[in-house]
N, C-alpha and C positions, 0 to 999 in steps of 0.2 A: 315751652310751657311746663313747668312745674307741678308734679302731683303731689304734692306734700304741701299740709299748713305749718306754718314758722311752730315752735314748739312750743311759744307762748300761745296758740291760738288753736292748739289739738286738746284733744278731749278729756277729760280728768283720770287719772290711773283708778281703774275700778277697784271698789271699796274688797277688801279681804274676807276670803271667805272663812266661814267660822271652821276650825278642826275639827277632823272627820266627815264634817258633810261633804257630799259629792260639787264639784262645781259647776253648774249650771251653764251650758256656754251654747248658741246656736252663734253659724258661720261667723254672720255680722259682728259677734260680741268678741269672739276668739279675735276676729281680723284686728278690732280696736284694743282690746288687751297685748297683743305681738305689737302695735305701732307705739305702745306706754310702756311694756316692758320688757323686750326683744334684747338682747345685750350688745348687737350686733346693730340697730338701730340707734341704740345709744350711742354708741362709739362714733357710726356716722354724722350723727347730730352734733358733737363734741369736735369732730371738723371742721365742721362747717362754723362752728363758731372761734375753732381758733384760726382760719381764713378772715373772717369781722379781726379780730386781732391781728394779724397780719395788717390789713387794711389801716388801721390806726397808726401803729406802730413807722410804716411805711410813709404815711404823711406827714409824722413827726420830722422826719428829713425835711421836709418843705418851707418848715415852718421855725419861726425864729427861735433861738434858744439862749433862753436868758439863767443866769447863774447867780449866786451872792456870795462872795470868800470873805471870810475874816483871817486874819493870820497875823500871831504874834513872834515876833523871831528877835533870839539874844547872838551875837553874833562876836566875834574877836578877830577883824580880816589884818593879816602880820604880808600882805603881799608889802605895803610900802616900805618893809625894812629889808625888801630886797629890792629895792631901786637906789638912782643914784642918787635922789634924794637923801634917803638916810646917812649915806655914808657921809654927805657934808651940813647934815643937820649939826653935827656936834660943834660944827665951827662957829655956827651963830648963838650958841649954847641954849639947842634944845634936844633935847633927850628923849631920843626915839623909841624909848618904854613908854613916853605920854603921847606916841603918836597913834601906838595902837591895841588902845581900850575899849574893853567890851561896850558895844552898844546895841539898845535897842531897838526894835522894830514896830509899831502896830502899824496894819493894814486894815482899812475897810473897801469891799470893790463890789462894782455888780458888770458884768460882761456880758455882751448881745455879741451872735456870730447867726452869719442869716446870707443863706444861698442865694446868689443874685441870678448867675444864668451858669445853666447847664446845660444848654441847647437840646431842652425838653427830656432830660435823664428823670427829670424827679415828678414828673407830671404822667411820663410814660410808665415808671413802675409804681404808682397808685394807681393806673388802670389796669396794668398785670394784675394787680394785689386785691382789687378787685372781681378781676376774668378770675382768681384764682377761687375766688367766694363764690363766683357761678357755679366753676366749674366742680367744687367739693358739692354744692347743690346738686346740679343732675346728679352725680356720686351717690345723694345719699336717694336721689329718688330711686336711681338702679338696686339701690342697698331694700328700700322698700318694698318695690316691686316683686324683687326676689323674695326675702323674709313672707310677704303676704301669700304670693303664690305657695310657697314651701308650705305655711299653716294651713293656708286652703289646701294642696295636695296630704299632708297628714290628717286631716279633718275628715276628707275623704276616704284615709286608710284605715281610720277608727272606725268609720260608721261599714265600711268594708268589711272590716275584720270580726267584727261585732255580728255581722248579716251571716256571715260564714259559721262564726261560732250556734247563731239562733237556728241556724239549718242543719248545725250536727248534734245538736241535739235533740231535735225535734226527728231526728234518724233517732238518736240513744233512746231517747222514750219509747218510738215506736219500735225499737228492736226488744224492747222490756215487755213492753204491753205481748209482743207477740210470744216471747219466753212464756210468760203465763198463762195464754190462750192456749198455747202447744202443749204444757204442761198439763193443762185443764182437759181438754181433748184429748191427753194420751189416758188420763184415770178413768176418764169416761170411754175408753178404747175406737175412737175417733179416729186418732192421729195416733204415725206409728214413731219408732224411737229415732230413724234418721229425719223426721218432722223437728223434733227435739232440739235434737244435734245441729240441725241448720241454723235452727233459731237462734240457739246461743251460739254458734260461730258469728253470724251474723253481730251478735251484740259487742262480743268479744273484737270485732275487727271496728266496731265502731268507736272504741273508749279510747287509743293509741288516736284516734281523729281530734277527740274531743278536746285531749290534753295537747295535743298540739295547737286546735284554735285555742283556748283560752291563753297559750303562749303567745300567740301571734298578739291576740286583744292589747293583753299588757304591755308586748312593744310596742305599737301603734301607739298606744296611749300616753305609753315613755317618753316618745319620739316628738308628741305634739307637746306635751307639758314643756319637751324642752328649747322647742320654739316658740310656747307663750314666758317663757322665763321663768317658769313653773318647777318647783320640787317634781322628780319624776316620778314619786312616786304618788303624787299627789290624784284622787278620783274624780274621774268624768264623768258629767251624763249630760251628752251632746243631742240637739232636737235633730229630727231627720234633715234632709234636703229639699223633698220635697219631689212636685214632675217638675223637670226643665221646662220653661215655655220658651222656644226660640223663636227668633224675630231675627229680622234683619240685621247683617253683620254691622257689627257698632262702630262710629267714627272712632279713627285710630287717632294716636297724639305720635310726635317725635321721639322715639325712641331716645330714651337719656342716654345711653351708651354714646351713640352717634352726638349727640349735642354736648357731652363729654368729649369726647376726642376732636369737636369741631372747635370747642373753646380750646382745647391745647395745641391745635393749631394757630387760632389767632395770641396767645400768651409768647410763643416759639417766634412769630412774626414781630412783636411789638419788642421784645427783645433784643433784634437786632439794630432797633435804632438805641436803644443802651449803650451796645456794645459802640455803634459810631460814637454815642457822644462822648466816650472816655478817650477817642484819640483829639479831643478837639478841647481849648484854653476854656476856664472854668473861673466864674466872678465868683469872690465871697468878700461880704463887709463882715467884720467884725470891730464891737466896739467898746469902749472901758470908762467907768467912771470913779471915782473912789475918794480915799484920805491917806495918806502914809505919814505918819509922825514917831517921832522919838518919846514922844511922851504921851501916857492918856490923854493927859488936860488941851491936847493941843489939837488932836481926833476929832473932823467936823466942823473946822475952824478954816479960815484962810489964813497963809496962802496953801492951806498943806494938802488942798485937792489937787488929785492927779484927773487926768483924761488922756484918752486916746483912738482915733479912729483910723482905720485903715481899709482900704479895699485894695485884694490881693488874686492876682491871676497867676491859674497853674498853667502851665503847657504842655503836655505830656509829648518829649521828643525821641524815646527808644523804650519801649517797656519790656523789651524781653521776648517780644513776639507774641506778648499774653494774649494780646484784644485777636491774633490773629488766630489763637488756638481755640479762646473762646465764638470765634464766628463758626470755627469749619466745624466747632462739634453742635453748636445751635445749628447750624442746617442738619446735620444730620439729624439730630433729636426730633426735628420739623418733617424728613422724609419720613420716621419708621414711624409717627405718630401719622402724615397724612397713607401711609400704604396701612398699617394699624384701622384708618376709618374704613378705608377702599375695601378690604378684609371683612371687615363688619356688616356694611353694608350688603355685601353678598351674602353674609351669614344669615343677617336679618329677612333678605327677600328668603332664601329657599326657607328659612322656618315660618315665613308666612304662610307660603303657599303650601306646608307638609302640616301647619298647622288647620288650614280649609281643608286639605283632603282628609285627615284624622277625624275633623268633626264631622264631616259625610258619612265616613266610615261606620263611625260613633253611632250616626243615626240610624243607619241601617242595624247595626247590628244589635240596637236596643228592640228595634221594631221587631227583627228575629224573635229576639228572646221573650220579648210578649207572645208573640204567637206560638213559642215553643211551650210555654209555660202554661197557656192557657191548654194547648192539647194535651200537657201532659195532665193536666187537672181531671180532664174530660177521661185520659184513660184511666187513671186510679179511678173516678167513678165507675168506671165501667167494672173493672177490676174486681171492685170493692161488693160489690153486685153479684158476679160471677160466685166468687168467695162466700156468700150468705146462702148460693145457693147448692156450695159444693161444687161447680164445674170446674173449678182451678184449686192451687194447694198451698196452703200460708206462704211457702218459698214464694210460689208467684206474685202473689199480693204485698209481699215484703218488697220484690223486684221493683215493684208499681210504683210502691211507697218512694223507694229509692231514686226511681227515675224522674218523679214527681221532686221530689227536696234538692235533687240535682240543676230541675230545669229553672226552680224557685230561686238557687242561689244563681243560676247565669243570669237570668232576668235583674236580680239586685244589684248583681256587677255589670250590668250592660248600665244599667242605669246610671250609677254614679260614674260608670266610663265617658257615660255623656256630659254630666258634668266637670271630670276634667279635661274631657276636649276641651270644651267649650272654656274652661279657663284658661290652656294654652293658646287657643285663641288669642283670649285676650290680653295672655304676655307679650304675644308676637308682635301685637300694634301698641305695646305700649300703656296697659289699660291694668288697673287692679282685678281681681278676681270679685268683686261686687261694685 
């Protein structure tokens, strides 16, 4: 089964966005922008159709081939004055300088030459040429698969990286806001000078954060722009995710991988009746119609049509041991491609099953961080509380604060960790990320 539609029948490359402004993309849109303009999708698409050419090309053998020659030719052949002809021309007095004068040639022809049996060589590789259009197909669905999951996982690392950035500054504010409460408190003789000192350490370790996420954003950003085929430096503004709702695990398809290697199995087998039919006698007709004359006026006239038909068998009775070098290395080519599936398919089962246990994982560990997140909310209130009433000391409430933005950002990465479980999932069986 096939997950890709033919290229004529996928969805139009989205209209360009105007310079400067940010580009507007949730998952779905990004997925179909990567399937229009992926460079790496292209390329596979470009396979697959020169496979269609192949296919053509290869049938052309099958099929008759007809030709038209014209040909004028001036000629001076001097062999008969080295026969013994010449030498007793002079006796009947004629003079072997007028035996051989230049003459002329026109030709008109058309020639048919048309395979009659090749004990099934020519029927065999237009279905190779064929298996081989399959088999660039799965090709380009693995090519897809990949590429989508890739933009879904970078999609992920945007909105990631993004979440990481909204929570160190939302530290950087409140290490500010707390600078000048401390500040405000020590004039009013509140708070004393290492009150101060905390507070702007505190801010001071926060800016080295901050400049680091907005680095991280911009890669992320880089990274996805350059799997939608995208200038990298060009701006994002990506819609969330959203909750996962899970439901029951999805029906799987046949991994293209496997049904690639299963066609190059059957291409390797079809192959080796080729190879028999080149030690075995081979029919071809060929045939000829035309005019040859000495002179224009006489081209298309009788009697100066020529014909000719013939049918001609090869034999092939010592070739060198070719057909038998080309068998022993097709079987091999057939072992390391069926131990290549054998390979695979182990591959495939243990990342199924390490991709279900990840998504359990996943689940659990989002459900943590809800609950971590929510108690930490509950102790900055409490915290925040204590602080208005004086029983604790900005340092602590700054602590709160911190412990709080910390449980905020694991809760946001549990989250989206669920959602790339959940899409390795659904590379394991074979499935796009939507």
């Amino acid at each position: 089964m096939l997950l890709f539609a033919p290229p004529a029948l996928q969805a139009p490359a989205p209209a360009p966005v105007p310079a400067g402004a940010p580009l507007r993309l949730d998952l779905s849109g990004a997925l179909t922008r990567a399937r229009n303009e992926n460079p790496m999708l292209r390329a596979a698409k470009a396979r697959v159709e020169e496979r269609r050419g192949l296919i053509t090309s290869t049938r052309a053998d099958a099929l008759p081939q007809l030709s038209l020659m014209g040909d004028f030719t001036r000629t001076r052949d001097v062999s008969i004055l080295n026969s013994g002809f010449a030498d007793s021309a002079a006796s009947f007095g004629i003079s072997p300088t007028s035996l051989v004068g230049a003459r002329s040639f026109y030709t008109g022809q058309a020639n048919l030459t048309q395979p009659l049996f090749y004990w099934g060589k020519l029927g065999t590789a237009i279905d190779i040429a064929k298996m081989g259009e399959q088999e660039a197909a799965f090709a380009y669905t693995t090519s897809e698969l990949d590429v989508l999951h890739g933009v879904a996982k970078a999609y992920l690392g945007v909105l990631n990286a993004q979440a990481e950035q909204e929570v160190i500054e939302s530290r950087r504010k409140t290490a500010e806001q707390f600078v000048q409460d401390v500040k405000a408190k020590l004039e009013a003789q509140t708070a004393t000078e290492l009150d101060r000192l905390r507070a702007e350490s505190e801010l001071l370790a926060v800016i080295p954060d901050s400049l680091q996420a907005d680095a991280q954003v911009k890669r992320a950003i880089e990274v996805l722009n350059g799997q939608l085929g995208l200038d990298p430096k060009t701006p994002l503004d990506l819609a969330g995710m959203g909750e996962l709702s899970l439901g029951a695990k999805p029906a799987g398809a046949e991994r293209s991988e496997l049904a690639q290697l299963k066609q190059q199995e059957a291409m390797y087998r079809a192959n080796e009746k080729i190879i028999t039919s080149d030690l075995r006698p081979k029919f071809d007709l060929s045939a000829s119609y035309g005019y040859q004359a000495g002179k224009t006026e006489n081209l298309w006239r009788d009697p100066y049509d020529t014909w000719k038909v013939s049918v001609t068998m090869k034999f092939p009775i010592f070739d060198g041991l070719r057909s038998s070098g080309k068998r022993a290395q097709n079987t091999a080519q057939l072992e390391q491609v069926k131990q290549a599936r054998i390979d695979r398919e182990r591959s495939v089962a243990i990342e199924q099953s390490s991709a279900d246990r990840e998504l359990e994982k996943a689940i659990a560990l989002n459900e943590a961080a809800r609950k971590a997140h929510d108690a930490a909310l509950e102790a900055l209130r409490m915290s925040r509380e204590s602080f208005d009433q004086g029983l604790i000391t900005s340092l602590d409430l700054l602590q709160a604060e911190r412990a709080e933005r910390q449980a905020e950002s694991q809760r946001r990465r549990a989250e989206l960790g669920l959602w790339s479980a959940r899409f390795d999932q659904r590379r394991s069986i074979g499935l796009p990320p939507l």
